[in-house]
PyMOL Python script that loads the backbone (N, CA, C, O; Angstrom):
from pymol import cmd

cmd.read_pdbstr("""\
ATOM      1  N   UNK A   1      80.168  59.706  85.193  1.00  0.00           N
ATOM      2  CA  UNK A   1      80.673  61.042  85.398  1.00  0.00           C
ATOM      3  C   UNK A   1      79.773  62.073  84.708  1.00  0.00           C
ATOM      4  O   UNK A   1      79.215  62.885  85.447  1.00  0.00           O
ATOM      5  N   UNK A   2      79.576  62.141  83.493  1.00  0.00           N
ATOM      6  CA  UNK A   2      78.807  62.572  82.564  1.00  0.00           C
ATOM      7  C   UNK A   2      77.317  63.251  83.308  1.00  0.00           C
ATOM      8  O   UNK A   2      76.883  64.397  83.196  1.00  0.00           O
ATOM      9  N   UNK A   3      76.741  62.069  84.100  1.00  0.00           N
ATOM     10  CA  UNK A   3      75.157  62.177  84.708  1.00  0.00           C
ATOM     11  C   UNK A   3      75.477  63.302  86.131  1.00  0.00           C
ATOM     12  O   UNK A   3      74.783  64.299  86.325  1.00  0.00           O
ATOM     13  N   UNK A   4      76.515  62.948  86.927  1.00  0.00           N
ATOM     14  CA  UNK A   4      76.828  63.739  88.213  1.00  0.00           C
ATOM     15  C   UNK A   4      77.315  65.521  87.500  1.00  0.00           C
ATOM     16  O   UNK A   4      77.136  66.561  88.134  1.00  0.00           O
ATOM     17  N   UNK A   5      77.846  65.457  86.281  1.00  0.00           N
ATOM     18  CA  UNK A   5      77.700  66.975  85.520  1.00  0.00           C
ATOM     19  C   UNK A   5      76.844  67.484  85.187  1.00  0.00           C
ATOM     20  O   UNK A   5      76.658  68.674  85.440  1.00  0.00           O
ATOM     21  N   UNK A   6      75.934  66.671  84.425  1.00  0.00           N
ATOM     22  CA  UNK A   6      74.607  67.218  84.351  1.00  0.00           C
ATOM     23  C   UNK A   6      73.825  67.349  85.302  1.00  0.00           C
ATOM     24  O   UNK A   6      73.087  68.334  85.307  1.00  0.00           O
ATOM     25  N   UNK A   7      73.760  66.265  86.512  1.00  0.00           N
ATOM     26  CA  UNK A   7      72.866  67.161  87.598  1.00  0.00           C
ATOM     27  C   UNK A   7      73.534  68.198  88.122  1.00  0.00           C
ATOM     28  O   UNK A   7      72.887  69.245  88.137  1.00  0.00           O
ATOM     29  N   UNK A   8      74.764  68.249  88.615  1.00  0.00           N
ATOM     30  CA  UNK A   8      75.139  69.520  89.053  1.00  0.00           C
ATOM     31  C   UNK A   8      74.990  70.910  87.935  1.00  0.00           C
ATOM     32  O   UNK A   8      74.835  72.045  88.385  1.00  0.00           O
ATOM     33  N   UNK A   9      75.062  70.638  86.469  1.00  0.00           N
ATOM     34  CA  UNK A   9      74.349  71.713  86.143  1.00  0.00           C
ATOM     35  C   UNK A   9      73.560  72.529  86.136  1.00  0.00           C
ATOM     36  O   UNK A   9      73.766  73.735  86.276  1.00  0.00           O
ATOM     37  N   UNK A  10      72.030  71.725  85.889  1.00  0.00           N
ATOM     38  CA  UNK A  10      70.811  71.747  86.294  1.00  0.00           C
ATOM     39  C   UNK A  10      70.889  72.414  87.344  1.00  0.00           C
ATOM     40  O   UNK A  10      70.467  73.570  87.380  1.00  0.00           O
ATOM     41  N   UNK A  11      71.555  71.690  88.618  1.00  0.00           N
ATOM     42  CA  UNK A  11      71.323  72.608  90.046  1.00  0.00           C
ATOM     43  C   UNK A  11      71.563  73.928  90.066  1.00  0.00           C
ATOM     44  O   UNK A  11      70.796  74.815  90.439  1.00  0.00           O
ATOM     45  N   UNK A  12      73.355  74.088  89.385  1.00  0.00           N
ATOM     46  CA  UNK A  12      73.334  75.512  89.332  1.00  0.00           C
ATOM     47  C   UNK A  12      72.677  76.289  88.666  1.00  0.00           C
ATOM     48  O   UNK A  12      72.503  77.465  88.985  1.00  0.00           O
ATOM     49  N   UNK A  13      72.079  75.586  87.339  1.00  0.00           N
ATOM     50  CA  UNK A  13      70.816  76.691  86.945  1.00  0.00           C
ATOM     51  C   UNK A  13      69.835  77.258  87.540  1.00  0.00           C
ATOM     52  O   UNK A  13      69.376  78.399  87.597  1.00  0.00           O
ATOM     53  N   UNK A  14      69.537  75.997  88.082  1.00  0.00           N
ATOM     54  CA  UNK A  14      67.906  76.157  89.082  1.00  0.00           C
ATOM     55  C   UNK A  14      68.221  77.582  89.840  1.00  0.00           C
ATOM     56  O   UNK A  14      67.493  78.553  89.631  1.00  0.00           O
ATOM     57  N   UNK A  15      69.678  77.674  90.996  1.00  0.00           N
ATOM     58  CA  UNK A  15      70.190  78.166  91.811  1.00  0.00           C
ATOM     59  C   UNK A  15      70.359  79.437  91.236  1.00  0.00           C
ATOM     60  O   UNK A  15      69.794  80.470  91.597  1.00  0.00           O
ATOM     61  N   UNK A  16      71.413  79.265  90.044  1.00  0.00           N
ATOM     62  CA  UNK A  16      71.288  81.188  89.023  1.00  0.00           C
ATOM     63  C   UNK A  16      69.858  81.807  89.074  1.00  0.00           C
ATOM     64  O   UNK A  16      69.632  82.899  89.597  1.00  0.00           O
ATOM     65  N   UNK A  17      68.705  80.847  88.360  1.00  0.00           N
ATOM     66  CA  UNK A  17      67.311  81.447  87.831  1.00  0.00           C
ATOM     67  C   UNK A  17      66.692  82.247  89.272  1.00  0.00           C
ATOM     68  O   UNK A  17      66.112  83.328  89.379  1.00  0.00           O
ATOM     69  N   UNK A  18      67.005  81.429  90.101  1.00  0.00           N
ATOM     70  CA  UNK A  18      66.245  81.544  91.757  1.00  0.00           C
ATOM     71  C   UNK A  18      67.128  82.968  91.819  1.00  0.00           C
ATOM     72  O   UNK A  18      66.598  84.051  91.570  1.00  0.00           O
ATOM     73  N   UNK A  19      68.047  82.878  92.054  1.00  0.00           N
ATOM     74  CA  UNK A  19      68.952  84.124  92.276  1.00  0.00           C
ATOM     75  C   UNK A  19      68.883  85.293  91.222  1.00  0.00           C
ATOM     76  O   UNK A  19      69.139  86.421  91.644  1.00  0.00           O
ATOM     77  N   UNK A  20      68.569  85.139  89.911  1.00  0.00           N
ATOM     78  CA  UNK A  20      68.069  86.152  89.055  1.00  0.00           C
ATOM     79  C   UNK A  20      66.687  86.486  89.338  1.00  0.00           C
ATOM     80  O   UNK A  20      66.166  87.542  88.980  1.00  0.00           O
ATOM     81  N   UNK A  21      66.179  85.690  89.899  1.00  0.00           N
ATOM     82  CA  UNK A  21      64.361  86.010  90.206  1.00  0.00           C
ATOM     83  C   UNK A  21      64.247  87.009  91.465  1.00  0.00           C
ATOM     84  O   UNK A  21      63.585  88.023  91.689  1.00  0.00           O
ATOM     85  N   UNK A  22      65.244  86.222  92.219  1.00  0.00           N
ATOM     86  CA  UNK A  22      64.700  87.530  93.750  1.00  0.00           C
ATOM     87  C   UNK A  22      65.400  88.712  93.524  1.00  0.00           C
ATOM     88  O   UNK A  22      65.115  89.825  93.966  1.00  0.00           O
ATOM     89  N   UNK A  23      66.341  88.399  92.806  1.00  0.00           N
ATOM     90  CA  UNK A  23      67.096  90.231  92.365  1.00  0.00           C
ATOM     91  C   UNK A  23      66.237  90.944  91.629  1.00  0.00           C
ATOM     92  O   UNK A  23      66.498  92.115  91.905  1.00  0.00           O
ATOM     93  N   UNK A  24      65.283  90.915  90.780  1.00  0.00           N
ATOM     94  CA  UNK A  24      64.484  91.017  90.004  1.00  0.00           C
ATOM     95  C   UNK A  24      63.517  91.663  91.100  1.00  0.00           C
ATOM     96  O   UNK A  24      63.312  92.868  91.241  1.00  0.00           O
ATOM     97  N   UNK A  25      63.000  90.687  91.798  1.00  0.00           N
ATOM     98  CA  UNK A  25      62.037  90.883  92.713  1.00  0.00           C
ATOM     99  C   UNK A  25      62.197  91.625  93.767  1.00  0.00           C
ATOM    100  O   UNK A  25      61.193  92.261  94.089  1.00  0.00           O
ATOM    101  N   UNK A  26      63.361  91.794  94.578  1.00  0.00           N
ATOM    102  CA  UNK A  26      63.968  92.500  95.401  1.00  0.00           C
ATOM    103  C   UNK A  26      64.203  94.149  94.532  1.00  0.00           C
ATOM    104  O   UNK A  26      63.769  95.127  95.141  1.00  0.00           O
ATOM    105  N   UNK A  27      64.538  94.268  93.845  1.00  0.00           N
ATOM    106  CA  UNK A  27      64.615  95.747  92.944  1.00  0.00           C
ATOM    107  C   UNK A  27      63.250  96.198  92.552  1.00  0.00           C
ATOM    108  O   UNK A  27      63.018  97.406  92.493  1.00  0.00           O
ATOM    109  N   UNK A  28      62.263  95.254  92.262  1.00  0.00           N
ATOM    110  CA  UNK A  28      60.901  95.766  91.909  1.00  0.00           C
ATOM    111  C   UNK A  28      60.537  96.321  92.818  1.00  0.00           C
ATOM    112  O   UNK A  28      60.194  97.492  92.655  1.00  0.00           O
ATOM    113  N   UNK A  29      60.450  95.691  94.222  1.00  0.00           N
ATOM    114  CA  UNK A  29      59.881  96.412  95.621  1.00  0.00           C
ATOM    115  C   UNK A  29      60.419  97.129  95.937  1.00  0.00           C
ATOM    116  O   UNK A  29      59.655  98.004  96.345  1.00  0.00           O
ATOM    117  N   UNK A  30      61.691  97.492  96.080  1.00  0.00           N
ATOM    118  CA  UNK A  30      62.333  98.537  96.865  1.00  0.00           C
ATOM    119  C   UNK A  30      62.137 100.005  95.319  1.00  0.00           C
ATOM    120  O   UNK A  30      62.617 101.127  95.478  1.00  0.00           O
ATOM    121  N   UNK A  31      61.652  99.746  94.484  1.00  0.00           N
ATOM    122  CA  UNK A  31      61.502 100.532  93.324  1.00  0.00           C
ATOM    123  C   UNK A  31      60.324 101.339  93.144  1.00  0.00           C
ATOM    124  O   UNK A  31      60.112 102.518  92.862  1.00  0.00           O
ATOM    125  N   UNK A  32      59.474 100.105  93.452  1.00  0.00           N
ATOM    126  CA  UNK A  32      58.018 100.290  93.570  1.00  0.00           C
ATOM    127  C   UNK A  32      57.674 100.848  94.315  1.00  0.00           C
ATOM    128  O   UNK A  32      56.940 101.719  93.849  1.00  0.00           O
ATOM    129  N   UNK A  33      57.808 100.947  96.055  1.00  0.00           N
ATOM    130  CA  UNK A  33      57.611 101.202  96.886  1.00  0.00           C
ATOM    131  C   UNK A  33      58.064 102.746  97.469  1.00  0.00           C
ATOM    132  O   UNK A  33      57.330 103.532  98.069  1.00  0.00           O
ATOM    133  N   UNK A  34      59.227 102.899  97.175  1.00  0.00           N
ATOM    134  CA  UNK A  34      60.010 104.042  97.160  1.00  0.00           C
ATOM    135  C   UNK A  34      59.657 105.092  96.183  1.00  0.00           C
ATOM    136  O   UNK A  34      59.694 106.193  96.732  1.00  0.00           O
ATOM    137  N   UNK A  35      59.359 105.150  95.053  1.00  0.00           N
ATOM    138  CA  UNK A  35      58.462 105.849  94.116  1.00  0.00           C
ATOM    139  C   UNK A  35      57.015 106.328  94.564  1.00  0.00           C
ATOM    140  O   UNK A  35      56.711 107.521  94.593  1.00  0.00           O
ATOM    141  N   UNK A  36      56.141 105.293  94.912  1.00  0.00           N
ATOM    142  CA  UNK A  36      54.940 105.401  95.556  1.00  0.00           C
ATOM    143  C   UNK A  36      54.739 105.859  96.771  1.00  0.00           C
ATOM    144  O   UNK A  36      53.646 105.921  97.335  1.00  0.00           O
ATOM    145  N   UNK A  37      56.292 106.349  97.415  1.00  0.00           N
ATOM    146  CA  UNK A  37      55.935 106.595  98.817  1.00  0.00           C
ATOM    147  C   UNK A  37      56.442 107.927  98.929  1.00  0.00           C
ATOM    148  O   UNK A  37      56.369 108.554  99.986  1.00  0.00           O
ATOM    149  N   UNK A  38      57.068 108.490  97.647  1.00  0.00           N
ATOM    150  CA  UNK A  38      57.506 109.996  97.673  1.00  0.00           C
ATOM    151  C   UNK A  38      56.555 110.646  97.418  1.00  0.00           C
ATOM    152  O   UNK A  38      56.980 111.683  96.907  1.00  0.00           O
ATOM    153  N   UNK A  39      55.522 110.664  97.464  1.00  0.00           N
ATOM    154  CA  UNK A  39      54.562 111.794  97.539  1.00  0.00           C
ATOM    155  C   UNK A  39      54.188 111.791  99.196  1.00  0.00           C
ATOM    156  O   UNK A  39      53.542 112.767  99.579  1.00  0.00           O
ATOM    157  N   UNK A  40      54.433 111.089  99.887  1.00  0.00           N
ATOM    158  CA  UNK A  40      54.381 111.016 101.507  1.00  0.00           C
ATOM    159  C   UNK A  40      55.552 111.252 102.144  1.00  0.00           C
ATOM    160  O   UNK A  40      56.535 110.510 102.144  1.00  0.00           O
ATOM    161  N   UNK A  41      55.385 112.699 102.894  1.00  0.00           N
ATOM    162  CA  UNK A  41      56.500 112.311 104.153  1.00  0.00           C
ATOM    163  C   UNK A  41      56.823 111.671 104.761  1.00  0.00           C
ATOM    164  O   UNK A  41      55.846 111.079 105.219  1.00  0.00           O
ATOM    165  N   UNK A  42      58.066 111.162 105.326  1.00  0.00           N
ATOM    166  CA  UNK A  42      57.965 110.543 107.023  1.00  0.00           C
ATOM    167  C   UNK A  42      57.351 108.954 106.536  1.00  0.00           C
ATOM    168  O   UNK A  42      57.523 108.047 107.351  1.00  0.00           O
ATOM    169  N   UNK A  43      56.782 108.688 105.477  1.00  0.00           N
ATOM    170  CA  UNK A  43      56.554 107.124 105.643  1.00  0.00           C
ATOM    171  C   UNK A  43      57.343 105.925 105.095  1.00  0.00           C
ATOM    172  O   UNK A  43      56.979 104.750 105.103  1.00  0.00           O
ATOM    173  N   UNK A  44      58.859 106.599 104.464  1.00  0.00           N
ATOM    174  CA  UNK A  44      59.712 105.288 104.065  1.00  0.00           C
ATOM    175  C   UNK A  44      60.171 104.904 105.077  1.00  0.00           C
ATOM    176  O   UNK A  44      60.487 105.526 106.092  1.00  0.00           O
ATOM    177  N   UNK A  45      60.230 103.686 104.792  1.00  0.00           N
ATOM    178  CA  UNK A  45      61.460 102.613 105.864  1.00  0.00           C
ATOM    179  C   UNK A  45      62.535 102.516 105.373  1.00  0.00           C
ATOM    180  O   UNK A  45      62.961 102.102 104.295  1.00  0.00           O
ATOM    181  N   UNK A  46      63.154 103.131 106.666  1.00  0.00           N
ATOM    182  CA  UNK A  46      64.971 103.597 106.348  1.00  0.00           C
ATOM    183  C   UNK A  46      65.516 102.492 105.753  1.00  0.00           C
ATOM    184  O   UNK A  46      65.898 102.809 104.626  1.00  0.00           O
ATOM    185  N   UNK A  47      65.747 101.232 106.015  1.00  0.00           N
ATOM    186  CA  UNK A  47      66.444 100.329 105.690  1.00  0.00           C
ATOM    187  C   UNK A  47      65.923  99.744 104.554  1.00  0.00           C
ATOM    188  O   UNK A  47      66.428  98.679 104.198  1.00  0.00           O
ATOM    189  N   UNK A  48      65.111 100.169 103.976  1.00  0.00           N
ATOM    190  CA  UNK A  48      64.460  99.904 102.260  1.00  0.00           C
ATOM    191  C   UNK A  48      64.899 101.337 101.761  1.00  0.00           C
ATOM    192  O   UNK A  48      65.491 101.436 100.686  1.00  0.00           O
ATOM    193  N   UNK A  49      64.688 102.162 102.331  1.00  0.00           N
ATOM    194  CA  UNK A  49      65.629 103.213 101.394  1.00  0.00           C
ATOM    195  C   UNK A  49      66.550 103.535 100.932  1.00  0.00           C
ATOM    196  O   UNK A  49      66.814 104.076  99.858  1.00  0.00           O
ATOM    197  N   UNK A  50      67.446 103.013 102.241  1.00  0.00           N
ATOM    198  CA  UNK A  50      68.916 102.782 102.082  1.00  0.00           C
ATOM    199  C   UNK A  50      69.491 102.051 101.127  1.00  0.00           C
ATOM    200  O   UNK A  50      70.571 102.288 100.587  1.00  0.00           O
ATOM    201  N   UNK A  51      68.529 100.871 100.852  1.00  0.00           N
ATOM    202  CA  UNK A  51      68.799  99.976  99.423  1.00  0.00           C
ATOM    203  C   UNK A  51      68.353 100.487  98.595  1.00  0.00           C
ATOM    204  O   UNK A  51      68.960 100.464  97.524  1.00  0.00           O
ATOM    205  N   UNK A  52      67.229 101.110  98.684  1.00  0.00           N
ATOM    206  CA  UNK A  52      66.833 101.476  97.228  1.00  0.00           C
ATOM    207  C   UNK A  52      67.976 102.891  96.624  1.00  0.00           C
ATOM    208  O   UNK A  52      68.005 103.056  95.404  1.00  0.00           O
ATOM    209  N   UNK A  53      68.764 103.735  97.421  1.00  0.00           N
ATOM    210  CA  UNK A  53      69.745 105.036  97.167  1.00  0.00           C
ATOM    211  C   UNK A  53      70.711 104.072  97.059  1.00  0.00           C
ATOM    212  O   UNK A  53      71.744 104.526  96.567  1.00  0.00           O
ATOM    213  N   UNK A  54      70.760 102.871  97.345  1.00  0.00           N
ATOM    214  CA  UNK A  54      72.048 102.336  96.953  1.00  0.00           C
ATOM    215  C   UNK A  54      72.293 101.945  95.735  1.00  0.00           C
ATOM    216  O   UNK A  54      73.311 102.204  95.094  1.00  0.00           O
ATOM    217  N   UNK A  55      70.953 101.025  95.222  1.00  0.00           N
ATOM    218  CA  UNK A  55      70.002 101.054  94.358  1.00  0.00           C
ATOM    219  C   UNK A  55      70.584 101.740  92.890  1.00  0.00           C
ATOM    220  O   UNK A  55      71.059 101.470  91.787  1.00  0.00           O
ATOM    221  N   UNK A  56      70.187 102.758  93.725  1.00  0.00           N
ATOM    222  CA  UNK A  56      70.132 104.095  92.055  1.00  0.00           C
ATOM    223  C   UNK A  56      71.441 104.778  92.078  1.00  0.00           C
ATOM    224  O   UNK A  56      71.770 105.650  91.274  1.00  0.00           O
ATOM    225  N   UNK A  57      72.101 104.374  92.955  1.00  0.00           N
ATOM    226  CA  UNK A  57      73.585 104.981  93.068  1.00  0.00           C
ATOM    227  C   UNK A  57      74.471 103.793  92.386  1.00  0.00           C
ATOM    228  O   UNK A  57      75.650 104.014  92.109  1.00  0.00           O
ATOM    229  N   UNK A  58      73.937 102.670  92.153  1.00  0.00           N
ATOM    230  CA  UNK A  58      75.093 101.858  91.997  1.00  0.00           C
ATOM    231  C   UNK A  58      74.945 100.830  90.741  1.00  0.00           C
ATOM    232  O   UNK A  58      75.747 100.203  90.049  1.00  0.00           O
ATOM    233  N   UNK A  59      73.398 100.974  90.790  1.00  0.00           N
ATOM    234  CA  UNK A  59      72.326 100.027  89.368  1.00  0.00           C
ATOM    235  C   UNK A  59      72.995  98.408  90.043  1.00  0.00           C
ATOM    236  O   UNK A  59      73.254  97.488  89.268  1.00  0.00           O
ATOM    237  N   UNK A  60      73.253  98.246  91.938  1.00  0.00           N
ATOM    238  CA  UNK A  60      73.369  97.157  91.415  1.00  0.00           C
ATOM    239  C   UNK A  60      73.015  96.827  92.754  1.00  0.00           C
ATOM    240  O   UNK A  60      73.134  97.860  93.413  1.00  0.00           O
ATOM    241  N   UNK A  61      72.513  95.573  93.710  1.00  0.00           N
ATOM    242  CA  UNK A  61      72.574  95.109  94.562  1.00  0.00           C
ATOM    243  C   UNK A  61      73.515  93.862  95.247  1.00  0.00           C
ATOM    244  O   UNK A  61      73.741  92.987  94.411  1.00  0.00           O
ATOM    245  N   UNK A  62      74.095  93.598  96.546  1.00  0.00           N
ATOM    246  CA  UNK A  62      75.010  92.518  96.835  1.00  0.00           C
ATOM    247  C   UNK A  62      73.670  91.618  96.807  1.00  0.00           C
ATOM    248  O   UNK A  62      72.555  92.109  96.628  1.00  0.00           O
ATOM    249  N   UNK A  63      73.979  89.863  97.059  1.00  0.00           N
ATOM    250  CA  UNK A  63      73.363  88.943  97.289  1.00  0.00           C
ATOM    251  C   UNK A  63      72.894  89.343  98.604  1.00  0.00           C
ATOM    252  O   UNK A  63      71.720  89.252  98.965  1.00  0.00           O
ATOM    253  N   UNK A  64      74.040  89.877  99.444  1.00  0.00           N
ATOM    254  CA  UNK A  64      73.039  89.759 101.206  1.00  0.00           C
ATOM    255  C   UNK A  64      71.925  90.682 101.003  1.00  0.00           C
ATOM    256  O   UNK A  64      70.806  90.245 101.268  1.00  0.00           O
ATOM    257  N   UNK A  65      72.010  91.635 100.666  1.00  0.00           N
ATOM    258  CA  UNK A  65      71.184  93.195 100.492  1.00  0.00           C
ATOM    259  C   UNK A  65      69.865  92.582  99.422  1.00  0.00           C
ATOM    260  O   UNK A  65      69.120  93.531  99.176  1.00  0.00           O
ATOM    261  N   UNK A  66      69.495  91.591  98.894  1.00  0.00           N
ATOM    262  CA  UNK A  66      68.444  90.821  98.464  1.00  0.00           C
ATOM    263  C   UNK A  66      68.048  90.247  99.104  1.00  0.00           C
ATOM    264  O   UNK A  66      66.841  90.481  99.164  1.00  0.00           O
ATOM    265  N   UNK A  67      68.439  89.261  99.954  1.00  0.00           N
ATOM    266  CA  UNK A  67      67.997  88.523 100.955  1.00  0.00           C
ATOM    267  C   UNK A  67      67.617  89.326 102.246  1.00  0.00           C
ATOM    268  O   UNK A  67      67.098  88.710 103.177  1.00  0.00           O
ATOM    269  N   UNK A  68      67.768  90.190 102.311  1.00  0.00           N
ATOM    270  CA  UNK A  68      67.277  91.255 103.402  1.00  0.00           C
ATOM    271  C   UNK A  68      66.299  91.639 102.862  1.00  0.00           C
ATOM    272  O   UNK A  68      65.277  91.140 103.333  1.00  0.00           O
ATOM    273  N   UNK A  69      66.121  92.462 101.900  1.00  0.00           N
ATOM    274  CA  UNK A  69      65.138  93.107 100.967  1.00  0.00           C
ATOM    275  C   UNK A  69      64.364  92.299 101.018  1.00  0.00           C
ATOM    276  O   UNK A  69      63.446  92.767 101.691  1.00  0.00           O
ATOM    277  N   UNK A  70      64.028  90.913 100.594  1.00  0.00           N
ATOM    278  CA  UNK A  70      63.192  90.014 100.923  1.00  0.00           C
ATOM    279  C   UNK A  70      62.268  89.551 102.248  1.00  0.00           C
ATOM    280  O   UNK A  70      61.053  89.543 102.446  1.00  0.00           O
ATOM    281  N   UNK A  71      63.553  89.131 103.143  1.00  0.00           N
ATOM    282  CA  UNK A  71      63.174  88.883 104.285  1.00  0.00           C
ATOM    283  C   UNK A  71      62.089  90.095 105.087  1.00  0.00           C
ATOM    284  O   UNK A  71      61.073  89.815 105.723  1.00  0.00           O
ATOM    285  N   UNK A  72      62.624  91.415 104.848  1.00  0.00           N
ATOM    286  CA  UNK A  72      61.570  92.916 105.417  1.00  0.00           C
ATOM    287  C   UNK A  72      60.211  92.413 104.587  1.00  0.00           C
ATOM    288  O   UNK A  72      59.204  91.959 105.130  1.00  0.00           O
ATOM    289  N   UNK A  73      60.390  92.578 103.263  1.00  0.00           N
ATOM    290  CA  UNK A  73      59.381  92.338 103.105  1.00  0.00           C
ATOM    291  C   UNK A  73      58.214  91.108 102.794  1.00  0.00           C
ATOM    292  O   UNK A  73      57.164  91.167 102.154  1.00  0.00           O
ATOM    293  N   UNK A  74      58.770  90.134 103.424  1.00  0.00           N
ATOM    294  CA  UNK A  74      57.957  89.015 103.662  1.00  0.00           C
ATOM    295  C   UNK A  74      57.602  88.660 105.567  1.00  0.00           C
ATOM    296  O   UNK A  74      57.096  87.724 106.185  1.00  0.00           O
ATOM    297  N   UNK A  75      58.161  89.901 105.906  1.00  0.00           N
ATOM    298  CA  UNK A  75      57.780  89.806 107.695  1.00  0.00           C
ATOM    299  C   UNK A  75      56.656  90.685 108.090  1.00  0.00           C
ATOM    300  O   UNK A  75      56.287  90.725 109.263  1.00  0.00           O
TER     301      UNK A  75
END
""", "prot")
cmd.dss("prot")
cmd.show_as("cartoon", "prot")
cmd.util.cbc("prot")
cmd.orient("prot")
């Protein structure tokens, strides 16, 4: 019993760290990007902006709204 707790620990760590990493990573870009792109008109992408005003309106992101954030910007 003991060994099937500890791997399922482990997993959910692995699973938290992964999930603290792309939130991390998902807020850097939509941060980064959105900053660097206000000196330009007309060149944000609505649906990264929309997260990023959600962003600064809320200091917080859902899990789906990371995995999107991601997915845009890895396409």
């Amino acid at each position: 019993m003991r060994s099937y707790e500890n791997s399922r620990n482990r997993s959910c760590s692995k699973n938290k760290t992964h999930i603290n990493y792309d939130k991390s990573y998902a807020i850097a870009y939509i941060t980064l990007r959105e900053e660097k792109l206000i000196e330009y008109k007309n060149i944000s992408y609505e649906p990264l902006k929309n997260y990023y005003d959600k962003y600064m309106r809320d200091r917080d992101l859902a899990d789906e709204d990371i995995k999107r954030i991601i997915n845009i910007e890895q396409s």
